[in-house]
PyMOL Python script that loads the backbone (N, CA, C, O; Angstrom):
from pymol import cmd

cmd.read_pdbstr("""\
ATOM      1  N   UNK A   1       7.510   5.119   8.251  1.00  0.00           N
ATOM      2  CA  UNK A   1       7.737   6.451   7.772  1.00  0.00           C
ATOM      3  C   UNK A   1       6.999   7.425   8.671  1.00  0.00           C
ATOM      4  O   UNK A   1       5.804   7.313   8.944  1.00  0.00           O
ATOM      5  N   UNK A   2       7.784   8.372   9.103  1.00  0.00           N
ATOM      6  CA  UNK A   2       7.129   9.565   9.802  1.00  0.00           C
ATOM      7  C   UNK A   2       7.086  10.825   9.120  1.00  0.00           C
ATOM      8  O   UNK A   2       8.119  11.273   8.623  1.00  0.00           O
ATOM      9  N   UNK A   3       6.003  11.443   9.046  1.00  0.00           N
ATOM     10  CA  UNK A   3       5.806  12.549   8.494  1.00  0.00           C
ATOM     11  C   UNK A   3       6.128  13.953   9.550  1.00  0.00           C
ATOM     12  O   UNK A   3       5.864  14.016  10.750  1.00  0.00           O
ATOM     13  N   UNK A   4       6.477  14.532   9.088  1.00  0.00           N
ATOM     14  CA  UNK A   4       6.818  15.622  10.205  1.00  0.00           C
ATOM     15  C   UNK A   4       6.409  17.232   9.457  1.00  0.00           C
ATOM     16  O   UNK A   4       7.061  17.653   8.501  1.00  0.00           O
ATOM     17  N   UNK A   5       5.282  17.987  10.042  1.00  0.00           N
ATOM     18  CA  UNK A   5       4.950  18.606   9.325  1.00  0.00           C
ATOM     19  C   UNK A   5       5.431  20.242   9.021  1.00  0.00           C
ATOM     20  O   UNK A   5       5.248  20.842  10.080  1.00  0.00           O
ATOM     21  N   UNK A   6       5.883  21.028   8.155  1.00  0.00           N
ATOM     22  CA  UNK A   6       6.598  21.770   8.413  1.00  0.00           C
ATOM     23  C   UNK A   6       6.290  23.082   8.988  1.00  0.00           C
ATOM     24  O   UNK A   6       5.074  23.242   9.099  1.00  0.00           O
ATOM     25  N   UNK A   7       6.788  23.783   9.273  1.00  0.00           N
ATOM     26  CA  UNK A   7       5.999  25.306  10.615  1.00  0.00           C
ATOM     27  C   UNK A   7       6.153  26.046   8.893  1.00  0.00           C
ATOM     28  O   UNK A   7       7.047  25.842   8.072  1.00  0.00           O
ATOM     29  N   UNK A   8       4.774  27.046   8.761  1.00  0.00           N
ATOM     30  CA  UNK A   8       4.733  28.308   7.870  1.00  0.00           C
ATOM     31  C   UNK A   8       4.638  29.276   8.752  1.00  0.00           C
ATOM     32  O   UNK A   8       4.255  29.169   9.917  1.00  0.00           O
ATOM     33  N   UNK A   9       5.079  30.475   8.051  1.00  0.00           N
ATOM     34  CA  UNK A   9       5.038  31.763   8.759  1.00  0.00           C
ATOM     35  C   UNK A   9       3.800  31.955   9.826  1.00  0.00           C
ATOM     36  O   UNK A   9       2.591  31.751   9.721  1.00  0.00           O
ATOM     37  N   UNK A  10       4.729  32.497  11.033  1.00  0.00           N
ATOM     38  CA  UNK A  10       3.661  32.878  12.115  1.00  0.00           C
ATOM     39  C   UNK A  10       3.308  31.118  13.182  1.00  0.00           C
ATOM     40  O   UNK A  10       2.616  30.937  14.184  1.00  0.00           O
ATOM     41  N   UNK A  11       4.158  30.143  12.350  1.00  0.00           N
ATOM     42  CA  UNK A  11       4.322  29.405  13.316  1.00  0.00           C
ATOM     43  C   UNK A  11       3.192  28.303  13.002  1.00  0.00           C
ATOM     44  O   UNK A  11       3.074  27.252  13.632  1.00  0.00           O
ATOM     45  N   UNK A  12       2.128  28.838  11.591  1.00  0.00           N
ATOM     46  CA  UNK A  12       1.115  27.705  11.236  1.00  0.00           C
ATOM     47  C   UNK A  12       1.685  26.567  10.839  1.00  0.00           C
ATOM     48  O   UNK A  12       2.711  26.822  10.207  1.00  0.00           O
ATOM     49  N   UNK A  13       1.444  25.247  10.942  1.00  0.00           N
ATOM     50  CA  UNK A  13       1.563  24.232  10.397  1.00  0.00           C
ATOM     51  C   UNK A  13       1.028  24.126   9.262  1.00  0.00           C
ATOM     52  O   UNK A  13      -0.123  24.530   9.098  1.00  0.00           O
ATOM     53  N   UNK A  14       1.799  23.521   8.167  1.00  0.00           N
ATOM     54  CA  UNK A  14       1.779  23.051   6.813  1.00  0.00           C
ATOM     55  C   UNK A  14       1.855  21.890   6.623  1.00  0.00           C
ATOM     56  O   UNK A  14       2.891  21.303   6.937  1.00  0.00           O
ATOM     57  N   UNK A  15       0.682  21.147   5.998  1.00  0.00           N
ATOM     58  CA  UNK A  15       1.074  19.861   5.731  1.00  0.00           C
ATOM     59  C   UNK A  15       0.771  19.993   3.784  1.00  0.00           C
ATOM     60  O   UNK A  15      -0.032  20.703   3.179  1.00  0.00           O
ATOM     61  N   UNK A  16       1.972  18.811   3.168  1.00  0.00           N
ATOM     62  CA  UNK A  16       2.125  18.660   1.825  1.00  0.00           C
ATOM     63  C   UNK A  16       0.914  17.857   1.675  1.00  0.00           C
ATOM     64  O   UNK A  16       0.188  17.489   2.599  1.00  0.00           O
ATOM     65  N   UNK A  17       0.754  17.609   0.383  1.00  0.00           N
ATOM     66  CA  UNK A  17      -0.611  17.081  -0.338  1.00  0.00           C
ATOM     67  C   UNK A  17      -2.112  17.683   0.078  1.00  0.00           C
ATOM     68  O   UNK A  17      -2.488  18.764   0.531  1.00  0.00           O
ATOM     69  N   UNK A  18      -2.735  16.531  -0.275  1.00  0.00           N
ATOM     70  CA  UNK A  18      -4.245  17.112  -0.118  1.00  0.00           C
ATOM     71  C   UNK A  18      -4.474  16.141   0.873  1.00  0.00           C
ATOM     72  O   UNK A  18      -3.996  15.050   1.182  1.00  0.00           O
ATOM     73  N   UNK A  19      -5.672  17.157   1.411  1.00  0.00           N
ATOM     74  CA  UNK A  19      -6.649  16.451   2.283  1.00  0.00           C
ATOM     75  C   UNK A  19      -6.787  14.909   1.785  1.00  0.00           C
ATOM     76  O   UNK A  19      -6.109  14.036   2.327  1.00  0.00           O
ATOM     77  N   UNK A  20      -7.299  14.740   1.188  1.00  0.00           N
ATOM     78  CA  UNK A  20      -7.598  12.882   0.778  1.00  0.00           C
ATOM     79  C   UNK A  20      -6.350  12.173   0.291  1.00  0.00           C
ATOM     80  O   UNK A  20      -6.390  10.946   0.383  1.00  0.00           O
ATOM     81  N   UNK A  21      -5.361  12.658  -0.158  1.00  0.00           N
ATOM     82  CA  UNK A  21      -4.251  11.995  -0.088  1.00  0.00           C
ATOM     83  C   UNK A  21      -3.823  10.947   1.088  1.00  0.00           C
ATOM     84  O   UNK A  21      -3.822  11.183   2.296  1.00  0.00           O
ATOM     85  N   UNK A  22      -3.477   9.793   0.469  1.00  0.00           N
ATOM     86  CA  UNK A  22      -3.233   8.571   1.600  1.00  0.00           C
ATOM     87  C   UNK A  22      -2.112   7.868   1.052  1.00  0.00           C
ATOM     88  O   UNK A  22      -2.092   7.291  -0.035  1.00  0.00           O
ATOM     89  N   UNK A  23      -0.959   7.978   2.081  1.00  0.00           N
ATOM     90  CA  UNK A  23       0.862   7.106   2.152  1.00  0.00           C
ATOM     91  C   UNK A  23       0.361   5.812   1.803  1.00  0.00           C
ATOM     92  O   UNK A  23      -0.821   5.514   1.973  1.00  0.00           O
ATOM     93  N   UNK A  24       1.303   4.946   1.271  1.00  0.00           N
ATOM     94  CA  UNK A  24       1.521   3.481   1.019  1.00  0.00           C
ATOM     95  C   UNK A  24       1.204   3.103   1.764  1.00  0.00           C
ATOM     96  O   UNK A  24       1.825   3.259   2.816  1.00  0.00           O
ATOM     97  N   UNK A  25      -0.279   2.158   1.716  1.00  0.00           N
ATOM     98  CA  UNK A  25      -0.118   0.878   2.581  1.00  0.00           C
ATOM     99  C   UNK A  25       1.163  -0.088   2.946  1.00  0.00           C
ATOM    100  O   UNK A  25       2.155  -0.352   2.266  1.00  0.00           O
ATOM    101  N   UNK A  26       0.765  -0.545   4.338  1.00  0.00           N
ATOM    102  CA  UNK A  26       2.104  -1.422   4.741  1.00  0.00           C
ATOM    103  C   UNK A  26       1.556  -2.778   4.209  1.00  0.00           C
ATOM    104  O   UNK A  26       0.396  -3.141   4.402  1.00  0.00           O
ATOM    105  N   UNK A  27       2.306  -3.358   3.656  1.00  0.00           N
ATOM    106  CA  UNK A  27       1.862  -4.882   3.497  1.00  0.00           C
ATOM    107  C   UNK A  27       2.212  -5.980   4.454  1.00  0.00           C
ATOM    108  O   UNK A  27       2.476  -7.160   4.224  1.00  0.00           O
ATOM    109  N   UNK A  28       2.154  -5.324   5.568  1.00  0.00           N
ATOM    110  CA  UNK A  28       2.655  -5.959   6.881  1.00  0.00           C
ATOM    111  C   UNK A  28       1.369  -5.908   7.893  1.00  0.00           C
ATOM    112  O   UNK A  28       1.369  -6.569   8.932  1.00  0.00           O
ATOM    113  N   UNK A  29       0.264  -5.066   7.508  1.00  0.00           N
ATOM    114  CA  UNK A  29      -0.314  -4.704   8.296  1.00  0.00           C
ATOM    115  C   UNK A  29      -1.893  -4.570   7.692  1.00  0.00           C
ATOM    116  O   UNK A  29      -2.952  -4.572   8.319  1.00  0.00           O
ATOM    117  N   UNK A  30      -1.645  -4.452   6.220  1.00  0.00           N
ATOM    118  CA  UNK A  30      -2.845  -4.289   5.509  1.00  0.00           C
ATOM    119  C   UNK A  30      -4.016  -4.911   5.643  1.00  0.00           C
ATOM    120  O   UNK A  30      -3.938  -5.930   6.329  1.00  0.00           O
ATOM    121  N   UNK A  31      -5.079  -4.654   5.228  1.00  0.00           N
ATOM    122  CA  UNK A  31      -6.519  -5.449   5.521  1.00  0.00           C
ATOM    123  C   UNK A  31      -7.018  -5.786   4.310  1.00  0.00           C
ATOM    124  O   UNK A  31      -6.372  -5.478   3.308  1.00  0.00           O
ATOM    125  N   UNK A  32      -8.156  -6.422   4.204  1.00  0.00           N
ATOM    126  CA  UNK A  32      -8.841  -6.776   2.845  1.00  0.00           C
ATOM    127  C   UNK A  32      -9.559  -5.349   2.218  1.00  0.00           C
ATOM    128  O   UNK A  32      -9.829  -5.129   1.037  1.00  0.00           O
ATOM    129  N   UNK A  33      -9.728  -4.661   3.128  1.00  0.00           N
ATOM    130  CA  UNK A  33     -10.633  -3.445   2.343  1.00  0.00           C
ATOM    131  C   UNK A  33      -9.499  -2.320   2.429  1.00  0.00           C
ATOM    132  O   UNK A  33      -9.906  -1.179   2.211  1.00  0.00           O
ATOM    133  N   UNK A  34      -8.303  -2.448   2.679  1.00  0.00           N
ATOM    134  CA  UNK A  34      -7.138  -1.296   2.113  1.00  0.00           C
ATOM    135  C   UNK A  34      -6.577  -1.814   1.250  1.00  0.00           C
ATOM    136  O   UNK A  34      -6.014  -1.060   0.456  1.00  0.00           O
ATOM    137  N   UNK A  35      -6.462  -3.553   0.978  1.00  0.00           N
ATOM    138  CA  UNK A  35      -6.118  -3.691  -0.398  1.00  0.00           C
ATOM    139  C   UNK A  35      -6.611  -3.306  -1.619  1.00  0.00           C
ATOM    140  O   UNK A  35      -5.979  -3.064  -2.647  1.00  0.00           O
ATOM    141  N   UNK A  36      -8.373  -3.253  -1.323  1.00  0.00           N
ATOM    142  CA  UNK A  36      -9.320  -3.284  -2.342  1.00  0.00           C
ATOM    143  C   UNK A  36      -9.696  -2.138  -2.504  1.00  0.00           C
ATOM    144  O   UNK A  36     -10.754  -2.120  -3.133  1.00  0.00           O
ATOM    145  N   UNK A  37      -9.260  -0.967  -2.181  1.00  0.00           N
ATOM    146  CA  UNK A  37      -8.905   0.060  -2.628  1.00  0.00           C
ATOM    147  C   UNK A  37      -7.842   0.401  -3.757  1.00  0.00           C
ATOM    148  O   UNK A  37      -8.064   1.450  -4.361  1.00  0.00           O
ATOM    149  N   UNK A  38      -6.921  -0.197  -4.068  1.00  0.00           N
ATOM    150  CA  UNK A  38      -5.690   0.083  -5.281  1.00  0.00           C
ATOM    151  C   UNK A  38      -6.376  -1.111  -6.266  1.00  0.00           C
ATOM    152  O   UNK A  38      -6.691  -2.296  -6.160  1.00  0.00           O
ATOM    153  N   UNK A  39      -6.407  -0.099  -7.242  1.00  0.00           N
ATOM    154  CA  UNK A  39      -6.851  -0.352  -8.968  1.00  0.00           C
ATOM    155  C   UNK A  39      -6.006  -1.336  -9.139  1.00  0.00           C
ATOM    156  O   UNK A  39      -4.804  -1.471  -8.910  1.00  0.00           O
ATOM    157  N   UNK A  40      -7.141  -2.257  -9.745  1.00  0.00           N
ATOM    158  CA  UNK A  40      -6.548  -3.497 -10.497  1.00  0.00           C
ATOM    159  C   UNK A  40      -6.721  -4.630  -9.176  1.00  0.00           C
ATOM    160  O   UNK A  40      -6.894  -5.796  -9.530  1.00  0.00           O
ATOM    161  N   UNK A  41      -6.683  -4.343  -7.617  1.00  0.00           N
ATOM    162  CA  UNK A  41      -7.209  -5.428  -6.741  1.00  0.00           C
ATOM    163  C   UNK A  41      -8.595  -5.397  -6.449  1.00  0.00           C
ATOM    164  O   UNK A  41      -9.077  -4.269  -6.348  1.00  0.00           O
ATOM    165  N   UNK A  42      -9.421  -6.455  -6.274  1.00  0.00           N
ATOM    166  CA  UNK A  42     -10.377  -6.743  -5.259  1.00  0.00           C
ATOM    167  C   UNK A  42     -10.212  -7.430  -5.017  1.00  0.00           C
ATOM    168  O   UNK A  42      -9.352  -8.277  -5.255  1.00  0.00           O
ATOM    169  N   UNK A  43     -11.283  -7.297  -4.212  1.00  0.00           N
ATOM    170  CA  UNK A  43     -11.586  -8.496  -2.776  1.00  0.00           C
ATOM    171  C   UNK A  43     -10.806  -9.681  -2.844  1.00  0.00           C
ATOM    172  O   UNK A  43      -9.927  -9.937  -2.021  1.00  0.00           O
ATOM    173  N   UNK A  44     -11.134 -10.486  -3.903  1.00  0.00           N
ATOM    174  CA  UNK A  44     -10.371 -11.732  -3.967  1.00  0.00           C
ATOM    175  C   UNK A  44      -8.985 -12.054  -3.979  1.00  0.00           C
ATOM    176  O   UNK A  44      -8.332 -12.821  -3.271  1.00  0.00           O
ATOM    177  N   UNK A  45      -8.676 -11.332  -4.902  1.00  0.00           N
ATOM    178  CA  UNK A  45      -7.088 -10.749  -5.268  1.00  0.00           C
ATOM    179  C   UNK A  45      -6.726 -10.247  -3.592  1.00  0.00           C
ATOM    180  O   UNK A  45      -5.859 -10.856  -2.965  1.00  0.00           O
ATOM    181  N   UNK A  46      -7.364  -9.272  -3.066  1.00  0.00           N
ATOM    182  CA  UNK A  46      -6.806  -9.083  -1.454  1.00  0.00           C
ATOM    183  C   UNK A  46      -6.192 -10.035  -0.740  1.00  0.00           C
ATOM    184  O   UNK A  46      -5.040 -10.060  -0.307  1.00  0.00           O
ATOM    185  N   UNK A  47      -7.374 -11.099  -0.623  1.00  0.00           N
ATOM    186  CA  UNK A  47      -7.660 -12.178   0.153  1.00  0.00           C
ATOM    187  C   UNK A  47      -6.279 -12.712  -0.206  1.00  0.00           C
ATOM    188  O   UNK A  47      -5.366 -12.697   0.619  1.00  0.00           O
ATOM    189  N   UNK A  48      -6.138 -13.164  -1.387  1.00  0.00           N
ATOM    190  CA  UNK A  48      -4.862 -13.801  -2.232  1.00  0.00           C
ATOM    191  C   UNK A  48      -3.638 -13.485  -1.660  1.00  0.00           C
ATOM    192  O   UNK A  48      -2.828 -14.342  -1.308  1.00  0.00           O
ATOM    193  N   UNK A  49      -3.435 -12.023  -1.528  1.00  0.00           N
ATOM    194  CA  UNK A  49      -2.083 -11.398  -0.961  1.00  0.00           C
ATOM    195  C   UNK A  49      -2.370 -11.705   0.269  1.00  0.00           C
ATOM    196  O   UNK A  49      -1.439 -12.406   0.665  1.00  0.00           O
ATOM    197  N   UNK A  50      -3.373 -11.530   1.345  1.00  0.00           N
ATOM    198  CA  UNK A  50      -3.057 -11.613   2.800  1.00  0.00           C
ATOM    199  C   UNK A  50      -2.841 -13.103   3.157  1.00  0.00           C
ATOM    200  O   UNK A  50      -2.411 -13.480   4.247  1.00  0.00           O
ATOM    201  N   UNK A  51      -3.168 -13.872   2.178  1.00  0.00           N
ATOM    202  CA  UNK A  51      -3.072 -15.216   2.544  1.00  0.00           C
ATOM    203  C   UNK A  51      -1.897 -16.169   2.308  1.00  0.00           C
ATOM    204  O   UNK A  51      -1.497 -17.204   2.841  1.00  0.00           O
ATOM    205  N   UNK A  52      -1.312 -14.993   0.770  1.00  0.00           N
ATOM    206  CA  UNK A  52       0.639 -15.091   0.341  1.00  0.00           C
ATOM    207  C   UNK A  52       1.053 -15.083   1.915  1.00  0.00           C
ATOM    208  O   UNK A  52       1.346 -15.987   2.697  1.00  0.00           O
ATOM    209  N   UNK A  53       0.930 -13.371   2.064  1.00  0.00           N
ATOM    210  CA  UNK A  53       1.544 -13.103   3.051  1.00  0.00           C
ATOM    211  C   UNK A  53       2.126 -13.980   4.578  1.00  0.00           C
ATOM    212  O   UNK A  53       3.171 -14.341   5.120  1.00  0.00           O
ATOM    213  N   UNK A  54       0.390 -13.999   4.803  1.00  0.00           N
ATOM    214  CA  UNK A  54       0.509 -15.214   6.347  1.00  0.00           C
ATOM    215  C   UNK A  54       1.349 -16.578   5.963  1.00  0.00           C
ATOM    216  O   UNK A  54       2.130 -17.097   6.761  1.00  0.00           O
ATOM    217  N   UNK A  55       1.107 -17.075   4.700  1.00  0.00           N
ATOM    218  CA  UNK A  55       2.087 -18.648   4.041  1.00  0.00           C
ATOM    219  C   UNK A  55       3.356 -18.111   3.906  1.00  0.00           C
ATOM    220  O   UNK A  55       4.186 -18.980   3.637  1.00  0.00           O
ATOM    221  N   UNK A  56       3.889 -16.780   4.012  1.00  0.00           N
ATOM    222  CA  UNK A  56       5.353 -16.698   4.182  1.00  0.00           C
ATOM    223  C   UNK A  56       5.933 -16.000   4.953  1.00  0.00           C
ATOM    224  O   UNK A  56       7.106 -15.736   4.689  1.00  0.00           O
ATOM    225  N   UNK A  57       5.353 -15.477   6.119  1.00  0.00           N
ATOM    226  CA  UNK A  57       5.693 -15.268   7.333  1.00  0.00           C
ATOM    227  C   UNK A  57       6.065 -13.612   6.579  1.00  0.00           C
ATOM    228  O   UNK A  57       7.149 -13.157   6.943  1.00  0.00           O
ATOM    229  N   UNK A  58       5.430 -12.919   5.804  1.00  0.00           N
ATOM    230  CA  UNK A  58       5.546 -12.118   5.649  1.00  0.00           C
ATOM    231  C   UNK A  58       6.042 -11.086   4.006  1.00  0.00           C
ATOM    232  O   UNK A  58       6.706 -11.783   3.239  1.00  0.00           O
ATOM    233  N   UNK A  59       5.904 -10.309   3.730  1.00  0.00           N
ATOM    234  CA  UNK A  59       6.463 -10.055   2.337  1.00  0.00           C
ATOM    235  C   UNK A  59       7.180  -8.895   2.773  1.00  0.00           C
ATOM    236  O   UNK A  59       6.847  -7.925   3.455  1.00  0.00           O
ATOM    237  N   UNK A  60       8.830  -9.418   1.906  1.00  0.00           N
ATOM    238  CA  UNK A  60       9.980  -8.134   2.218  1.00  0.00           C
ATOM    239  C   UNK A  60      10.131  -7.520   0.817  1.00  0.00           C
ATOM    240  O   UNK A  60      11.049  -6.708   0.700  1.00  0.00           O
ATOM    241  N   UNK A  61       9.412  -7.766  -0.215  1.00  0.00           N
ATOM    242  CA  UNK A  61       9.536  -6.861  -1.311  1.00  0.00           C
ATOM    243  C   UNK A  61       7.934  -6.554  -2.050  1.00  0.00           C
ATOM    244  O   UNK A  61       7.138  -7.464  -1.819  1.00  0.00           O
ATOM    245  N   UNK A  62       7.494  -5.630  -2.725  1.00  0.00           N
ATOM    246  CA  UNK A  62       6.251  -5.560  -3.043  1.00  0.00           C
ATOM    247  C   UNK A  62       6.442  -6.618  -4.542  1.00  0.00           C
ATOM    248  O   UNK A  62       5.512  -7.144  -5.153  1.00  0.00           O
ATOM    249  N   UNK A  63       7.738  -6.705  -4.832  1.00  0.00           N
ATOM    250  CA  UNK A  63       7.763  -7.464  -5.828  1.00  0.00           C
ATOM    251  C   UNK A  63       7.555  -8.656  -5.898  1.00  0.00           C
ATOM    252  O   UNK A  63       7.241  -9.199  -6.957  1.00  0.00           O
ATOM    253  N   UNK A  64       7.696  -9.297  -4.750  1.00  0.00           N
ATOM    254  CA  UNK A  64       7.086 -10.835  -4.453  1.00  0.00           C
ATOM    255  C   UNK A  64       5.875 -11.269  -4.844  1.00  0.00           C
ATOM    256  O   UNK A  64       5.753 -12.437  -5.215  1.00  0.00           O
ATOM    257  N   UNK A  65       4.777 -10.388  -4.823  1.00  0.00           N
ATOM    258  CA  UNK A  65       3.393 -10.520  -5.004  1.00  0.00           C
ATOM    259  C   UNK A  65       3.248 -10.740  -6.395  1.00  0.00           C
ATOM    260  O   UNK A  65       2.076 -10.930  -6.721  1.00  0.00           O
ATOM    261  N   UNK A  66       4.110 -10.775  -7.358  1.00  0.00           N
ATOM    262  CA  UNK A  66       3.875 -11.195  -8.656  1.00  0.00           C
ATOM    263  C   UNK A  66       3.876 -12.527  -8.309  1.00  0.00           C
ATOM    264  O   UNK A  66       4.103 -13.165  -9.337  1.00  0.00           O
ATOM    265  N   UNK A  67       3.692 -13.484  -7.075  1.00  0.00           N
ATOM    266  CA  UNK A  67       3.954 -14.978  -7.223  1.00  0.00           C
ATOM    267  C   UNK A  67       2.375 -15.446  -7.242  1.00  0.00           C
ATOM    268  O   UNK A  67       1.980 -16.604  -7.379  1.00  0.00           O
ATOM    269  N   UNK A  68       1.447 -14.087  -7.046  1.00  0.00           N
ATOM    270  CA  UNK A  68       0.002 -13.976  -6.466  1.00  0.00           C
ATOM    271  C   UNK A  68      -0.356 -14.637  -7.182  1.00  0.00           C
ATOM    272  O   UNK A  68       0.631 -14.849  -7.887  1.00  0.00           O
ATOM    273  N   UNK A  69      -1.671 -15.542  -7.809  1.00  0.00           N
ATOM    274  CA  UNK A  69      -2.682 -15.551  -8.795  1.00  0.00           C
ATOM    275  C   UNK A  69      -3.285 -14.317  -9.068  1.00  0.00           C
ATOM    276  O   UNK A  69      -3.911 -13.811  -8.136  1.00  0.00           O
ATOM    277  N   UNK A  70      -3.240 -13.726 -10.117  1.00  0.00           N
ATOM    278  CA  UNK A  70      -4.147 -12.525 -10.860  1.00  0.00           C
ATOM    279  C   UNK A  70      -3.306 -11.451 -10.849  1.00  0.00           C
ATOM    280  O   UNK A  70      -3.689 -10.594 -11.645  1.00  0.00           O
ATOM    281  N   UNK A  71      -2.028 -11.075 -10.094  1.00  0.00           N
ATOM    282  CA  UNK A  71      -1.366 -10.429 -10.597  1.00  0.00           C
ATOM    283  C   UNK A  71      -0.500 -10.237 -11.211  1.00  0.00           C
ATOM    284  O   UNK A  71       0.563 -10.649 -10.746  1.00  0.00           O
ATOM    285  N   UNK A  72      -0.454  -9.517 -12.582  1.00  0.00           N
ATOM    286  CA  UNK A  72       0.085  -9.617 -13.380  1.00  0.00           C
ATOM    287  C   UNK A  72       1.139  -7.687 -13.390  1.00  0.00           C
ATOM    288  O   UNK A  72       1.234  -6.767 -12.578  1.00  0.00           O
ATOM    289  N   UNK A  73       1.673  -7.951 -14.752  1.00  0.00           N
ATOM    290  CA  UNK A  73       2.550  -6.308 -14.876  1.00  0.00           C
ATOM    291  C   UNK A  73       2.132  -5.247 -14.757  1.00  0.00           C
ATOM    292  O   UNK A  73       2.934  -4.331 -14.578  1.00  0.00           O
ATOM    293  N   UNK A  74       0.522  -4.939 -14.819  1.00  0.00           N
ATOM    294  CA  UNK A  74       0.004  -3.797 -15.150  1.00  0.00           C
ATOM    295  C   UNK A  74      -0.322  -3.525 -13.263  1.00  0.00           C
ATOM    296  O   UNK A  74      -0.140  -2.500 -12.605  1.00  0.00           O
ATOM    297  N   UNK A  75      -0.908  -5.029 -12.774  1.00  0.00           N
ATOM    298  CA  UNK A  75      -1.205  -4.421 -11.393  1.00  0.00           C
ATOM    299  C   UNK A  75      -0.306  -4.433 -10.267  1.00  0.00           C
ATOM    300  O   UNK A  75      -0.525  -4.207  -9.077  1.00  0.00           O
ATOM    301  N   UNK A  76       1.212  -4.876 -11.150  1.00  0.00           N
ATOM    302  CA  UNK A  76       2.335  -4.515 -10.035  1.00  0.00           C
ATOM    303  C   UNK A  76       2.675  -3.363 -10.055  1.00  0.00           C
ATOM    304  O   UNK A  76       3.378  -3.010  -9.109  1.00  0.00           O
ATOM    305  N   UNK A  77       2.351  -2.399 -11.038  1.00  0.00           N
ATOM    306  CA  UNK A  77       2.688  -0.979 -11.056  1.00  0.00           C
ATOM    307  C   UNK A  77       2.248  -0.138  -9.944  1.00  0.00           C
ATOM    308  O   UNK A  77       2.783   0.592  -9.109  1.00  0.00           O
ATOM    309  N   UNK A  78       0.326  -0.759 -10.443  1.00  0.00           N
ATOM    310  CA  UNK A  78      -0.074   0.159  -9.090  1.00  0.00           C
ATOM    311  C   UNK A  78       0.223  -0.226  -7.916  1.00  0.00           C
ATOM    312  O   UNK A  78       0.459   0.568  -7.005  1.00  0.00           O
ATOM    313  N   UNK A  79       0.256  -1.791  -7.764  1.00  0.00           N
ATOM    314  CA  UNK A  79       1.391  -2.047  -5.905  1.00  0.00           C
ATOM    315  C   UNK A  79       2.409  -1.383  -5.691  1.00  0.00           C
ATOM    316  O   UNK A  79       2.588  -0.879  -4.582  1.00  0.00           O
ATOM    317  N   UNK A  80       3.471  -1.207  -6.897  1.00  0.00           N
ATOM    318  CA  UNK A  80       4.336  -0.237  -6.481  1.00  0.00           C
ATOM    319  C   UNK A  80       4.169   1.060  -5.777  1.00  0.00           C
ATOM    320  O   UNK A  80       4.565   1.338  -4.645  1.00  0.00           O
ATOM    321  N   UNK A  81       3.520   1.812  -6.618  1.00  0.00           N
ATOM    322  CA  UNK A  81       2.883   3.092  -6.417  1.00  0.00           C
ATOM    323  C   UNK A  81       2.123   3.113  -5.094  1.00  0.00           C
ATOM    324  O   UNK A  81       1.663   4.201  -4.749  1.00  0.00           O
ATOM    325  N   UNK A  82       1.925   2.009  -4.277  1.00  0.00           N
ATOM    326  CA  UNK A  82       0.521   2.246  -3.003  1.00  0.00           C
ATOM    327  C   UNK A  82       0.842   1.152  -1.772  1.00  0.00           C
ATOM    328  O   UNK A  82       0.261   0.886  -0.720  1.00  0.00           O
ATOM    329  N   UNK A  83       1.919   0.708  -2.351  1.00  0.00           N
ATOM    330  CA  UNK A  83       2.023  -0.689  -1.213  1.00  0.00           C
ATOM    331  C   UNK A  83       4.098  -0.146  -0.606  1.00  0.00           C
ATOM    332  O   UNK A  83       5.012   0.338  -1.274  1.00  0.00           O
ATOM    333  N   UNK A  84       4.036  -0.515   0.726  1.00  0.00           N
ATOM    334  CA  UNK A  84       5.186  -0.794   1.162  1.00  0.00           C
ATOM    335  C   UNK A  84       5.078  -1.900   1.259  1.00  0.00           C
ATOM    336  O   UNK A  84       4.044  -2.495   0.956  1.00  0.00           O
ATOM    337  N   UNK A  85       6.345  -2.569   1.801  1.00  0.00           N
ATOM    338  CA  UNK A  85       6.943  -3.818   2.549  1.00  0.00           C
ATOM    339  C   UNK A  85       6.602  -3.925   4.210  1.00  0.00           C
ATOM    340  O   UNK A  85       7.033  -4.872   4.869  1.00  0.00           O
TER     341      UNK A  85
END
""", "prot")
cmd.dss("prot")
cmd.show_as("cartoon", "prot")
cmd.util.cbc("prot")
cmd.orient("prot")
């Protein structure tokens, strides 16, 4: 995904959201401490997904990760909400 930011009057750049606002992690690319940032993972649980991941040459849906140990319905929501493919 590319963000492209839009020109405001006089030619300033505008960017949407806030300052601390941060896009979906890729789950292609993610680390143990950008997993362990989204509610409902730590560390271990991270470890869990990057280690799904590498045993299947990759994850093409965020929905796969329900195959994780420890994740359950409540913390596929927030993967939804914070994780790409």
């Amino acid at each position: 995904q590319v963000v492209v930011p839009e020109r405001g009057p006089g030619g300033a750049v505008a960017m949407a959201g806030t300052a601390g606002e941060e896009g979906p992690i890729s789950l292609g690319t993610a680390t143990v401490e950008q997993l362990d940032t989204i509610d409902g993972i730590g560390p271990v649980t991270a470890e869990d997904i990057i280690e799904f991941r590498d045993q299947h040459g990759g994850v093409g849906s965020v929905d796969q990760l329900d195959q994780v140990s420890g994740i359950g319905p409540a913390t596929m929501e927030s993967l939804r909400a914070r994780l790409q493919p």
